[in-house]
C-alpha positions in Angstrom: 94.8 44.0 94.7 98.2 46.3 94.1 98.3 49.5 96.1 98.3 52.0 93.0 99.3 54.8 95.6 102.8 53.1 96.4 103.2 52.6 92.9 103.0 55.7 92.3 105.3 57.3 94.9 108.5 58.8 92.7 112.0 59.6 94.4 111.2 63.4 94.3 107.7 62.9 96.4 109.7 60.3 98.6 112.0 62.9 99.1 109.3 65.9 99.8 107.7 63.4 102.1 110.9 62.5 103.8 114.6 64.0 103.2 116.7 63.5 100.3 119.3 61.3 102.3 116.7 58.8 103.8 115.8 58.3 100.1 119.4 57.8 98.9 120.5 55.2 101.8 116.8 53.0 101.0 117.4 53.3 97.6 121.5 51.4 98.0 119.6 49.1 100.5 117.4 47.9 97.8 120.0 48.0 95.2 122.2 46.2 97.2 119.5 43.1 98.1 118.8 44.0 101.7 115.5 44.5 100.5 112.7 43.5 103.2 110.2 41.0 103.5 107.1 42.5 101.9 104.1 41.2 102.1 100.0 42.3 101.4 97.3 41.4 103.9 93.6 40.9 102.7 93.1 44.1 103.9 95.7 45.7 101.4 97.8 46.5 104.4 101.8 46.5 103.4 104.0 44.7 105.6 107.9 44.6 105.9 110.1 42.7 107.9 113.9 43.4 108.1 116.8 41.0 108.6 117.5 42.5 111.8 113.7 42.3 113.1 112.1 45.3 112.5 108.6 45.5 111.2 106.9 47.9 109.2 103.1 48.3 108.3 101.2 50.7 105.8 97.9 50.8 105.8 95.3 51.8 102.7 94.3 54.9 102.5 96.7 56.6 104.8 100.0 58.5 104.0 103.3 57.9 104.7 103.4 59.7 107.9 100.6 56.9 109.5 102.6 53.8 108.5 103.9 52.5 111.1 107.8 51.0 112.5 109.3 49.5 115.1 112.5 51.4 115.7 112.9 54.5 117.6 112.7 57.1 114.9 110.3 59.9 114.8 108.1 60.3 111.3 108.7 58.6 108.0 111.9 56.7 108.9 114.6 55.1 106.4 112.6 51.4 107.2 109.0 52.7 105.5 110.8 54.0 102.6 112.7 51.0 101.7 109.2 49.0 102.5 107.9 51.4 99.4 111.3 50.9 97.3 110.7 47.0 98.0 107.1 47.1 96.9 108.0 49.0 93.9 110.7 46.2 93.0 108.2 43.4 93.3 105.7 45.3 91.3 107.9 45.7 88.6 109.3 42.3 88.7 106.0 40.9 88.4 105.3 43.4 85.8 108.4 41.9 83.9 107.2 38.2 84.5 103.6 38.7 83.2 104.7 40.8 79.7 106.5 37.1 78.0 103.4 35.7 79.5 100.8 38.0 77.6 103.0 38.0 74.4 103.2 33.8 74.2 99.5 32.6 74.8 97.7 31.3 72.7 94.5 33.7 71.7 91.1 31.8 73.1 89.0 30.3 70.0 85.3 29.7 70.0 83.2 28.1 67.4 83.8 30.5 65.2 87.5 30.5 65.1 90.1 32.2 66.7 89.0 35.5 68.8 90.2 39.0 67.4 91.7 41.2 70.2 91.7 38.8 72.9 94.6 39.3 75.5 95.5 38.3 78.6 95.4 40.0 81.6 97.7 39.7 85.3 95.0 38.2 88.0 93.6 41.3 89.8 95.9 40.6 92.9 99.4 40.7 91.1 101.2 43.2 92.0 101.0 46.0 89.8 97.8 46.1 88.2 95.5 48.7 89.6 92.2 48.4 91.1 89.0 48.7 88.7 88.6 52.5 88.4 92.2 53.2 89.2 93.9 55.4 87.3 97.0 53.3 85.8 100.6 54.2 87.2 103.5 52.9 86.0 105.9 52.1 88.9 107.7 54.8 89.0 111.3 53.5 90.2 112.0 51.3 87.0 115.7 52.0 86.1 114.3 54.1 83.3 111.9 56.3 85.4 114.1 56.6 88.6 115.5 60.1 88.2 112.0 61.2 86.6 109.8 63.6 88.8 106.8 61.5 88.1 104.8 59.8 85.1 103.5 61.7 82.2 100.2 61.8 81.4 98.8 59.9 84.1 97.6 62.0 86.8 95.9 64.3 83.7 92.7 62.3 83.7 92.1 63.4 87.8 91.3 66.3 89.5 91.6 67.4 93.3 88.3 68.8 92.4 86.6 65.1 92.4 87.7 64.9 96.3 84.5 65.8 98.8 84.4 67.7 101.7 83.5 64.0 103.5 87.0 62.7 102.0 88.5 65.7 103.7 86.8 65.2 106.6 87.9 61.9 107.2 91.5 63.0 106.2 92.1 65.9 108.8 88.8 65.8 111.0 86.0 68.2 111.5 87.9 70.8 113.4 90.5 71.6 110.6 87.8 71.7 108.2 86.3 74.0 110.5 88.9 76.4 110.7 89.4 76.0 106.8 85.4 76.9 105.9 86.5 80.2 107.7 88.9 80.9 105.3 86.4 80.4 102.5 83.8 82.4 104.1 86.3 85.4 104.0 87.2 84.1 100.0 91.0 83.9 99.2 92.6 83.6 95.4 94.3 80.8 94.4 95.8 79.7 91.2 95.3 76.3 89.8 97.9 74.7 87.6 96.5 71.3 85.9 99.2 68.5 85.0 101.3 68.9 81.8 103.6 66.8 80.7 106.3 68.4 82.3 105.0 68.6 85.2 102.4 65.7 85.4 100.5 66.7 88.7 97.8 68.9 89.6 98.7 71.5 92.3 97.7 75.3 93.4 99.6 78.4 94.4 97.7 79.6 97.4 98.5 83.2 98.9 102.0 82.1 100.9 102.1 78.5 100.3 101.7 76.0 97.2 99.6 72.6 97.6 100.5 69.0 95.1 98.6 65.9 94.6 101.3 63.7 93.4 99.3 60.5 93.2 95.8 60.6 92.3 92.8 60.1 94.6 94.9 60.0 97.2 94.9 63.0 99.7 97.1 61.5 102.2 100.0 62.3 99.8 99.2 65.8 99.3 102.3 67.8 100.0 102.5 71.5 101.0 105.4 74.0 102.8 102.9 75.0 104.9 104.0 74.2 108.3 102.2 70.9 109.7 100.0 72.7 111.9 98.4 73.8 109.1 98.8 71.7 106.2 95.3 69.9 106.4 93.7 73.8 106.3 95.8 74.4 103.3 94.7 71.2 101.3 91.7 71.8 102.3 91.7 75.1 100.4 93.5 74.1 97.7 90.7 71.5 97.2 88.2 74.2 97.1 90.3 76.1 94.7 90.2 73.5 91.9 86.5 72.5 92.2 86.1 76.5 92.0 88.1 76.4 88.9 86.1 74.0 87.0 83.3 75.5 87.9 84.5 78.8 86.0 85.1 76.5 82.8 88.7 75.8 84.0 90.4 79.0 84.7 93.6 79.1 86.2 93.3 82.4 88.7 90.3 82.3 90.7 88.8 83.8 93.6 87.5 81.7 96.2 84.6 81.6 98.3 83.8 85.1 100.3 81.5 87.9 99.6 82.0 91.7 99.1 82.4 93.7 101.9 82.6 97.4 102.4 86.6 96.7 102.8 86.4 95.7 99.4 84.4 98.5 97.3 85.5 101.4 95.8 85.8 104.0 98.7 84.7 101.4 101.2 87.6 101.6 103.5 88.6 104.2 105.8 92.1 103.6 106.0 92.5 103.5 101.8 90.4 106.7 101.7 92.8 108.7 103.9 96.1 106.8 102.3 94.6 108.2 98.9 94.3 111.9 100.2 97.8 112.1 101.9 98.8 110.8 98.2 97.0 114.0 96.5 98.4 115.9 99.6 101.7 114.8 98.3 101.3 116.0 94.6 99.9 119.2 95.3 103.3 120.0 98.0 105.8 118.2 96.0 108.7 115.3 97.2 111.0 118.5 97.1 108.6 120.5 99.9 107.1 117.9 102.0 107.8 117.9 105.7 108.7 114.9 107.6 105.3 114.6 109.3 103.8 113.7 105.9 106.5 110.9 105.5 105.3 110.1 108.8 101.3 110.5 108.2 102.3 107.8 105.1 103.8 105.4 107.6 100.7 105.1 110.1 98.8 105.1 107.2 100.5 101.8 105.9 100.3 100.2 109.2 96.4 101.1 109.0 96.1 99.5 106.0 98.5 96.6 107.0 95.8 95.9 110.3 93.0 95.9 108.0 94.7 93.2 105.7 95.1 95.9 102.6 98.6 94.4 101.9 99.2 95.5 98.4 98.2 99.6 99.0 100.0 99.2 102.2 103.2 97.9 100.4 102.7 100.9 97.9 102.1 103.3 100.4 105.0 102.4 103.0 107.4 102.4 99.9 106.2 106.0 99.5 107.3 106.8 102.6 110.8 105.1 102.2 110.8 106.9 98.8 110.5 110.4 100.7 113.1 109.5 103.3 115.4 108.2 100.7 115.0 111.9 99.1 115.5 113.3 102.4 118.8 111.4 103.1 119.7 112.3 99.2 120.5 108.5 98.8 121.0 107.4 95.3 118.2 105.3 95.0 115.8 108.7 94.9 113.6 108.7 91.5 111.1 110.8 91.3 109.5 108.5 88.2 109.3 105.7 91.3 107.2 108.2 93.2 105.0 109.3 90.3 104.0 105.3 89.7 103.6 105.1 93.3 101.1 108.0 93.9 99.5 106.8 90.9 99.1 102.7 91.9 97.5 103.8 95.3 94.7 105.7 93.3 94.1 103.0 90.7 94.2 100.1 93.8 91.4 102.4 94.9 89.5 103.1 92.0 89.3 98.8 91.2 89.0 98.0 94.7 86.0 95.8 94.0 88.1 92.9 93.1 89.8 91.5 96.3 92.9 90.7 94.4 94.1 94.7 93.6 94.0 95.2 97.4 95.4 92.0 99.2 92.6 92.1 101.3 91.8 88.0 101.1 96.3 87.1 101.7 97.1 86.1 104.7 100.4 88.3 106.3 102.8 85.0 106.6 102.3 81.4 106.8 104.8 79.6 108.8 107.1 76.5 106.5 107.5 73.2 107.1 111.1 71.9 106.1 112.1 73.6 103.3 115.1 73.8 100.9 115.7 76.9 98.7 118.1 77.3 96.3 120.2 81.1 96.0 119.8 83.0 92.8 122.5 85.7 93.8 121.9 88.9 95.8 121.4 92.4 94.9 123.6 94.9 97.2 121.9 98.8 97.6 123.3 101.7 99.2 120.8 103.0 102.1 120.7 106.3 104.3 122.5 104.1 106.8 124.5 102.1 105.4 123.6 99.2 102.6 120.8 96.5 102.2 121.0 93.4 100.8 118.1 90.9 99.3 119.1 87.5 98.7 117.0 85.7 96.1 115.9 82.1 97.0 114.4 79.9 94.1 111.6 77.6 96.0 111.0 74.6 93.4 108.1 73.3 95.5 106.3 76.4 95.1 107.9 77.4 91.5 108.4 81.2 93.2 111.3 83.1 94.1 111.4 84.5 97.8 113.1 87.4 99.3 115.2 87.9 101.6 115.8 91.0 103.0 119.0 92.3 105.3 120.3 95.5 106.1 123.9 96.5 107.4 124.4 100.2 109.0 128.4 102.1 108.5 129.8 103.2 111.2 131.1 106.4 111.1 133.1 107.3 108.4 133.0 103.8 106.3 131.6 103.0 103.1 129.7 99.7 103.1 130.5 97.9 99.6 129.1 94.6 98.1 132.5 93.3 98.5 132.6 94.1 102.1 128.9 93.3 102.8 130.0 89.6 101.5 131.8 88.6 104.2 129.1 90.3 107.1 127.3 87.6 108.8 123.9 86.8 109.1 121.7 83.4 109.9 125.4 82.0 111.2 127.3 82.2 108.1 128.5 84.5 105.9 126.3 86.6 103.0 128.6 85.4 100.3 127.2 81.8 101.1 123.5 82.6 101.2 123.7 84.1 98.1 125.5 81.3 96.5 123.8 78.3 98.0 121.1 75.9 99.5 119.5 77.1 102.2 117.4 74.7 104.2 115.4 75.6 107.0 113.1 74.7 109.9 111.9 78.7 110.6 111.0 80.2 108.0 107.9 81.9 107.1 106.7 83.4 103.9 104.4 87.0 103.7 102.0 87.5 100.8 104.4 89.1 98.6 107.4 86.3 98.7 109.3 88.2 101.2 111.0 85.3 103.2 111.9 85.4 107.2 114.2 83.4 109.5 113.3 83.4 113.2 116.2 84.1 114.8 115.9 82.3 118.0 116.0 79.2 115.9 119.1 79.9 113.3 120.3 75.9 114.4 117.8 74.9 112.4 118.7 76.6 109.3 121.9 75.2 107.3 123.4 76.4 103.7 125.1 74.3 102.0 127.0 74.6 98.1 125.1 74.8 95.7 125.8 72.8 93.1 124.0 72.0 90.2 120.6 72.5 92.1 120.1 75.5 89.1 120.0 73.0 86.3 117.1 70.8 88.3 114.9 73.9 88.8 111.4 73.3 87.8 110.2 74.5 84.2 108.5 77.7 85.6 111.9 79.2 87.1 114.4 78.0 84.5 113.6 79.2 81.6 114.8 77.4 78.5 112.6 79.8 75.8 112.1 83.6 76.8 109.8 83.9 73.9 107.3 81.7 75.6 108.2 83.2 79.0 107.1 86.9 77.9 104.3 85.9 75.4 102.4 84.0 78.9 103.1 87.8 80.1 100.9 89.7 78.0 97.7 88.6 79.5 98.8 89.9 83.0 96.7 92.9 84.0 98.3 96.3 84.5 100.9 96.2 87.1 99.7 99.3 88.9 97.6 96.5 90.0 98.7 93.4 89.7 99.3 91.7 93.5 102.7 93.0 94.9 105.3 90.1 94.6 108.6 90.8 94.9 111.0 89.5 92.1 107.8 88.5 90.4 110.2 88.3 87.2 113.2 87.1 88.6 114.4 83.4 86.4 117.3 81.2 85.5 118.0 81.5 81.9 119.6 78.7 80.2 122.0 79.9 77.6 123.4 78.3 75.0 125.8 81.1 73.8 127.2 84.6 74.6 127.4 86.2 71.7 129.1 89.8 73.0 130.1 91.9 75.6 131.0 95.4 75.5 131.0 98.3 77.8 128.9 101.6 77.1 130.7 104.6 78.8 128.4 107.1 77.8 125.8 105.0 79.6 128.3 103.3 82.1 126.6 100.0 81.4 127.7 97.1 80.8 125.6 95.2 77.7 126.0 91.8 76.4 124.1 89.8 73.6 123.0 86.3 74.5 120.5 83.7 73.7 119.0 81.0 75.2 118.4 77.3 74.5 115.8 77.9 72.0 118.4 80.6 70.3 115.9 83.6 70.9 118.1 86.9 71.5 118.2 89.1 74.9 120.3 91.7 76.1 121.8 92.0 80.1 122.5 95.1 80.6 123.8 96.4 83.7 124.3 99.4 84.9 127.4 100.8 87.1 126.6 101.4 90.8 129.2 103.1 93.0 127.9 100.6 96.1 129.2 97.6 94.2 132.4 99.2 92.3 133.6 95.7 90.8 130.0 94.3 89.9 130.4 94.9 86.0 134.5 93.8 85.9 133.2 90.6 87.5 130.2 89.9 85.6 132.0 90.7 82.2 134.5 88.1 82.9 132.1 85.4 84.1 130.1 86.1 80.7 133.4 85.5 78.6 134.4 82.8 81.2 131.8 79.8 79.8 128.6 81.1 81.4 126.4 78.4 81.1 123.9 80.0 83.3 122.5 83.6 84.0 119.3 84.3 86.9 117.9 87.8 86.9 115.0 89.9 86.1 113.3 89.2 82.7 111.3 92.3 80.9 110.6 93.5 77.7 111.3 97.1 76.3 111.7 98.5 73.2 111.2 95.7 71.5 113.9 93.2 72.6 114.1 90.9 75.8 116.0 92.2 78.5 117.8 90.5 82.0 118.7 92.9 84.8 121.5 89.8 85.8 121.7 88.7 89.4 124.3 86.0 89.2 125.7 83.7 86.7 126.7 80.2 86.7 130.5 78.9 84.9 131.8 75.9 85.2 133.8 77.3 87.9 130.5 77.6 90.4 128.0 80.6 91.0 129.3 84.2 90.7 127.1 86.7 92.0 128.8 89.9 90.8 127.6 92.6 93.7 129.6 91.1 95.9 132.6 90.9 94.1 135.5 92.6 94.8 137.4 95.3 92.5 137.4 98.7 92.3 136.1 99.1 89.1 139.5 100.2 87.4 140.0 97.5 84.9 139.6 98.4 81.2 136.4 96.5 79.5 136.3 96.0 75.6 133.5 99.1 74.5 130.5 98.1 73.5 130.1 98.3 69.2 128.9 101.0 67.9 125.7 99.6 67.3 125.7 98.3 70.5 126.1 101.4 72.5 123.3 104.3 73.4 120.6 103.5 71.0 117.4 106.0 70.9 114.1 104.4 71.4 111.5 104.7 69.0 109.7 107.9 68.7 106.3 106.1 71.1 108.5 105.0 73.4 110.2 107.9 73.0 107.3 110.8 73.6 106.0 107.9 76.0 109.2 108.1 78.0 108.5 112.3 78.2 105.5 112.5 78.7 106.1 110.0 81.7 109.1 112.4 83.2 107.4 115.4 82.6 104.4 114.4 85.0 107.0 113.5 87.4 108.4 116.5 87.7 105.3 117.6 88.8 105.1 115.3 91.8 108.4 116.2 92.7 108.0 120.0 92.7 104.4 119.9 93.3 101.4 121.2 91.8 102.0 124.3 94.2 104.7 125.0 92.5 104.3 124.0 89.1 106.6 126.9 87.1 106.2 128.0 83.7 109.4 125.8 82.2 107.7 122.6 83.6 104.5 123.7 82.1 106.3 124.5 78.8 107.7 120.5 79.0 104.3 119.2 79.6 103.3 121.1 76.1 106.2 120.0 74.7 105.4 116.4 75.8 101.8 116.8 74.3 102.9 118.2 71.0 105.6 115.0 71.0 102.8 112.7 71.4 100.5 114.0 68.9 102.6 113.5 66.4 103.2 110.2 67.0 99.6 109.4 67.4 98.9 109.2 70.8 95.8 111.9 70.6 94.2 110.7 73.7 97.5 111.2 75.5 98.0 114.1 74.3 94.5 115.2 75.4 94.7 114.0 78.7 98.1 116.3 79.1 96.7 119.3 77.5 93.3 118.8 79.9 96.2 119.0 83.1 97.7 121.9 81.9 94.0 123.8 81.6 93.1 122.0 85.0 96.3 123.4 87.0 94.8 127.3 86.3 92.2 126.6 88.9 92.3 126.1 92.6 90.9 122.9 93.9 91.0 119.3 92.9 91.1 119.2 89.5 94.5 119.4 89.1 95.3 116.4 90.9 92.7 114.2 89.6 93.6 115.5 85.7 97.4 114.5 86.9 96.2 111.0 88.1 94.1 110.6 84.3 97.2 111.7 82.3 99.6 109.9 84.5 97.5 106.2 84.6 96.9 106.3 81.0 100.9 107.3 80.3 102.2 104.7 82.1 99.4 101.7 81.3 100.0 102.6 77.5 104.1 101.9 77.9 103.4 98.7 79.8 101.3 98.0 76.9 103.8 99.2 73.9 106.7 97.0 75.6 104.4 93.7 75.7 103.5 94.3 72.2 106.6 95.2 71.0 108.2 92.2 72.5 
């Protein structure tokens, strides 16, 4: 009987299971005909012998990682993959034989005469034809299917969610299922992706890790970038997370296991309560007025919520407190629209703090990673109090996320930290210039709940970058985007993202382009705007704007657009009714260019921007939208203290503006602040909040419908 499970090992899970250079110097062997010596005992058990002696053995209903070898290397050597690449040769040869076979007898005939639809099929034990009640799999290292990452349409008719709790039992033993049921018992979300046909196997985001099944029925070959210690915990999970989703009629976000708590109702938690009044206690004093012990209260307050496994209200409420040191260093970066969203996501994470996914309180704070390879978007380069920060965007096609990670530089005395200069600063033993425009593969690393990435330092010799190449054009479907239309249309059933989980670069793609249409420079706006479109022609505009920390950014990114750009990562949004890219880095035939870090002063001359190109006025809802949204920020910038009569006059102004277009309810909820603000108490803060959350959730929801 043929071992489906080999058969249905593809270079790309060969190479998750092992390394890509083990699979490339099998792979010659084979070609070459120093294939092994295979054989199959009764007991299904592969065998290889080598010319040289050594012996391999793979046993049914284990992985890769319990075969067994004779020579001295650790794990899944170079001898058990050429054993699979062997068995996959004789499978298909066999294959091959039995097809001129099939085609050439002569159909059975019976008394009656010749039998209709009578065939003839390979004896159960040739290689290649699956056991009763096996799903099919074509091998998958036929000539034709060598460079494919699996077999379409196979795995669709199985589910992880078939597996039992005894099957993972037997897998990873009683005490990792142990340790997993305590997971459940707290509950967790997970999202389940079922096979498509581009990519033909099930597998599950969990909080900081994804799970695959890439042949089915067979857990031994589930892969993960969890870190070994834990990846029988994680597929254990992940398990749970697709019977939970056909349970729910086959939904693909669910919420596992658990049961509410008082951490997880509305006013239920101490440490969100008190986080939600240093936020009012911030609106009524104002960013402009607030003494550095509230910036501190907000700190402690994010480190409460951190200890209590609140991640996304502590994220929100420590970037609060970075907002008000920002505005107390006057750094650039200072917007007091940021801090008006801010104030307002901690109340609404309150307010729906039933559901365990608005506050985090079911992610785990990191997960350690097995052996993984990323591949560099580009880096964005910021000017800080200090000095400058840089976060270098990793695409992780395992996981089909983008990771973050995050460096910061201080000036000495005196100097100006650039991009340009930042590119050649070190970090992780090279230079940033390479991280941002290569491979990164790593030992150490360990992923938080919202895709920020970390590198343990005491263990940089196990981190390497390396070019890299054309690893953009093999990204998976979900990170290189060939159809923005599709992209932002899966978008608009997102909830609100005042509480959506906190990921960083949740937007962040590759965009495959197919032409550049136009570039231009808007100095009225100092932005640089281009026209392109993408593989399926649909339209976008990159527009970037001019930043003073990265001088030569737009000269450089203006001439790798007219240079053959073939290529463009960045962040992806909608707004005012067109597709927009915030561009990271772009890709010519020349390599990756990550403008930031380029160098120039910004002097050159850049062809302006048409005249239809350049400062366009929105729409009059985005337009009294946009207003309404400043004028309430004013308010938390000044303060309700010290609301004065010409930023009461705007908020009128903003209400009139919206009525007209209308937006009565808006309107209302702005007129009911102003009439709140003449009496002491809380009523002006929680009118601000109403008028503020139902501003900002009915832009998000103009821009998705617009787009």
């Amino acid at each position: 009987m043929a071992r489906a499970d080999l058969l249905a090992l593809t270079p790309d899970t060969l190479t998750a299971l092992a390394n890509r250079g083990l699979v490339k110097r099998a792979t010659k062997e084979v070609d070459a005909g120093a294939a092994p010596a295979v054989t199959t005992e009764p007991d299904r058990t592969v065998r290889g012998r080598f010319a040289d002696g050594t012996t391999t053995s793979l046993p049914p209903g284990a992985g890769l990682d319990h075969g067994s070898c004779s020579c001295a290397a650790p794990g899944v050597c170079r001898h058990l993959i050429t054993v699979v690449l062997a068995y996959q040769r004789t499978a298909e040869a066999a294959r091959a034989t039995a097809a001129p076979e099939v085609a050439t007898a002569p159909a059975p005939e019976t008394a009656a005469g010749p039998a209709e639809d009578a065939g003839t099929e390979a004896p159960p034990d040739t290689p290649g034809t699956p056991a009763p009640g096996t799903p099919r799999t074509p091998a998958p290292n036929t000539p034709a299917d060598r460079d494919t990452p699996g077999t379409p349409g196979t795995p669709a008719a199985w589910s992880p969610a078939s597996l039992d709790d005894a099957a993972l039992t037997r897998a990873f033993g009683a005490p990792v299922l142990a340790a997993a049921r305590r997971t459940f018992e707290r509950g967790y979300g997970a999202r389940v992706h079922h096979p498509t046909s581009d990519r033909p196997e099930p597998w599950v985001e969990l909080p900081t890790c994804t799970v695959r099944f890439p042949v089915p029925g067979e857990i031994a070959y589930a892969l993960t970038d969890a870190a070994a210690a834990l990846r029988g915990e994680v597929v254990a999970l992940a398990v749970w997370a697709f019977r939970a989703a056909a349970e729910e009629g086959g939904h693909d976000t669910v919420q596992v296991g658990g049961r509410p708590t008082a951490r997880t109702t509305a006013g239920g938690s101490p440490a969100l309560d008190h986080s939600a009044s240093l936020a009012d206690e911030l609106l009524m004093t104002g960013v402009a007025h607030a003494s550095p012990v509230l910036a501190g209260a907000l700190t402690r307050a994010a480190e409460a919520l951190t200890a209590e496994s609140l991640h996304w209200p502590a994220g929100a409420v420590a970037e609060l407190a970075g907002r008000l040191t920002s505005y107390t260093a006057r750094s650039a970066d200072y917007r007091p629209e940021l801090v008006a969203e801010l104030l307002t996501e901690i109340h609404a994470r309150r307010r729906a703090a039933a559901r365990p996914s608005v506050l985090g309180v079911r992610e785990p704070g990191d997960t350690p990673l097995r052996r993984v390879r990323l591949t560099s978007l580009g880096c964005r380069v910021r000017a800080t109090a200090a000095g400058a920060a840089a976060e270098v965007y990793f695409a992780h096609p395992g996981a089909s996320a983008v990771l973050v990670l995050h460096k910061q530089w201080a000036a000495a005395d005196g100097q100006e930290l650039t991009g340009h200069r930042l590119s050649a600063r070190r970090h992780l033993g090279t230079t940033l210039s390479r991280l941002a425009t290569g491979n990164l593969v790593s030992e150490s690393a360990r992923r938080t709940a919202s895709r920020a990435l970390t590198i343990c330092g005491s263990r940089v010799g196990a981190t390497s970058v390396t070019p890299v190449g054309t690893s953009w054009t093999e990204l998976p479907g979900s990170l290189l985007v060939r159809d923005l239309r599709a992209l932002t249309g899966a978008w608009e059933s997102r909830p609100p993202r005042l509480i959506r989980p906190r990921v960083e670069a949740e937007s962040m793609r590759v965009v495959s382009l197919s032409e550049v249409e136009r570039v231009g420079y808007d100095p009225a706006e100092q932005r640089l705007e281009a026209v392109v479109r993408d593989e399926s022609g649909n339209r976008a505009r990159v527009s970037s704007a001019y930043r003073p920390a990265c001088p030569g950014a737009l000269d450089a990114l203006a001439g790798a657009l007219e240079g053959g750009a073939t290529h463009l990562s960045g962040s992806v949004r909608v707004a005012g009714g067109e597709i927009r890219i915030d561009p990271v880095a772009v890709l010519t035939p020349s390599g990756v260019l990550v403008p930031d870090l380029a160098p120039g002063d910004g002097s050159k001359a850049l062809a302006a921007a048409p005249a239809a190109e350049g400062h366009r006025p929105p729409d009059p809802l985005t337009a009294a939208l946009d207003e309404a949204a400043g004028a309430l920020a004013a308010v938390a910038h000044s303060g309700l203290r010290h609301l004065s009569v010409p930023a009461r006059d705007r908020i009128d102004g903003a209400a009139t503006a919206l009525s007209r277009t209308g937006l009565t309810r808006a309107a209302a909820l702005l007129r009911a602040f102003l009439e709140a603000t003449g009496t002491p108490g809380p009523a002006g803060t929680a009118a601000w909040l109403e008028a503020q959350l139902h501003i900002l959730v009915s832009g998000e929801l103009l821009d998705a419908g617009s787009g």
